[in-house]
C-alpha positions as semicolon CSV with decimal commas, in nm:
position;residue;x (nm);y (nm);z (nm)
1;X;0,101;-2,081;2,932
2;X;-0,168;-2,183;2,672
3;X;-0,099;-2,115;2,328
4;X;-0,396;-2,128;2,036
5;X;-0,334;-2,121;1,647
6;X;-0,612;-2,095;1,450
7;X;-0,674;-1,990;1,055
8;X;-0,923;-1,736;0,910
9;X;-0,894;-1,704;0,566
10;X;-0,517;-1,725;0,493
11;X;-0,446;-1,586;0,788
12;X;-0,289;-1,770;1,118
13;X;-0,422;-1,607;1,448
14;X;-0,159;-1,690;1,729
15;X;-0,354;-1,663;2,103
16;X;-0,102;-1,662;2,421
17;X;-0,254;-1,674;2,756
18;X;-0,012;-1,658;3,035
19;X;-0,095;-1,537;3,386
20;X;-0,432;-1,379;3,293
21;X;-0,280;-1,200;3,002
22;X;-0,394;-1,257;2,673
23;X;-0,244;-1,200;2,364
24;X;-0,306;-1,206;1,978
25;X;-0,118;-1,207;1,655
26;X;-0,215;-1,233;1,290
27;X;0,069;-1,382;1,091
28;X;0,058;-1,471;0,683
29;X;0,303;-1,802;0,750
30;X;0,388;-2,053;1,023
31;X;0,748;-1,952;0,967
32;X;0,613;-1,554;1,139
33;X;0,575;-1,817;1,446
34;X;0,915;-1,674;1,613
35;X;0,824;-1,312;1,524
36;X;0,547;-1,319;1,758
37;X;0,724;-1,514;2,073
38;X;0,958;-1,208;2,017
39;X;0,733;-0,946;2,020
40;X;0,564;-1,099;2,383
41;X;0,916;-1,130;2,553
42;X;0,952;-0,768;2,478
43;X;0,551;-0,684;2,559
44;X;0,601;-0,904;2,898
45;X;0,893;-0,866;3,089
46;X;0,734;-1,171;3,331
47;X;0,719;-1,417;3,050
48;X;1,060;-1,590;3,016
49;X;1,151;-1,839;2,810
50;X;1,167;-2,104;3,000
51;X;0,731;-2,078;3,028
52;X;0,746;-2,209;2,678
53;X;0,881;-2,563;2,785
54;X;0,527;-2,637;2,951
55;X;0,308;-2,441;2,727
56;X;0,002;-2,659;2,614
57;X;-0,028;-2,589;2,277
58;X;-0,354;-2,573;2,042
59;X;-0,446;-2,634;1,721
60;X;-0,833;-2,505;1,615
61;X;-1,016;-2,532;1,306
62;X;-0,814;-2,624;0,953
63;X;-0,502;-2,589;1,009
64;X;-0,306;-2,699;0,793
65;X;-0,022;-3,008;0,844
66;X;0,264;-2,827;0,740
67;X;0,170;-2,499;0,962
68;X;0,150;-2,765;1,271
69;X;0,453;-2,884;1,176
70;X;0,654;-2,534;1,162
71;X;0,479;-2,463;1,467
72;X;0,571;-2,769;1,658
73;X;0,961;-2,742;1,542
74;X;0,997;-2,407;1,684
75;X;0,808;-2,514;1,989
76;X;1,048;-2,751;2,039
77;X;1,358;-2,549;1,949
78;X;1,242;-2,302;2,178
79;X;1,316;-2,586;2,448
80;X;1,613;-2,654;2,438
């Protein structure tokens, strides 16, 4: 699994790509991060959780340190 986060505007666009899937969300906060690992578990019954622990994960354009950060913490709670 490949995961993007990017910014336009104020906006955060979240990119999944698993299995030739892709996926996009537009979320106002890092913290809407969960919302849309949620809403692909329900979308794809093939993606498990467990495809998270290996997922490369991408950062494009200004993001900013604290949206990295929020991302990265629930990247890594979603490990466990």
């Amino acid at each position: 699994m490949k995961i993007t986060v990017s910014q336009q505007g104020e906006k955060l666009i979240v990119e999944f790509r698993h299995k030739g899937n892709v996926d996009n969300y537009s979320i106002d906060k890092a913290e809407k991060f969960l919302v849309c690992v949620d809403k692909l578990l329900k979308k794809h019954h093939t993606v498990k959780i467990s495809d998270f622990r290996d997922a490369k994960l991408e950062f494009e354009g200004r993001i900013g340190m604290l949206t990295e950060r929020v991302v990265r913490a629930i990247m890594l709670g979603l490990s466990f």
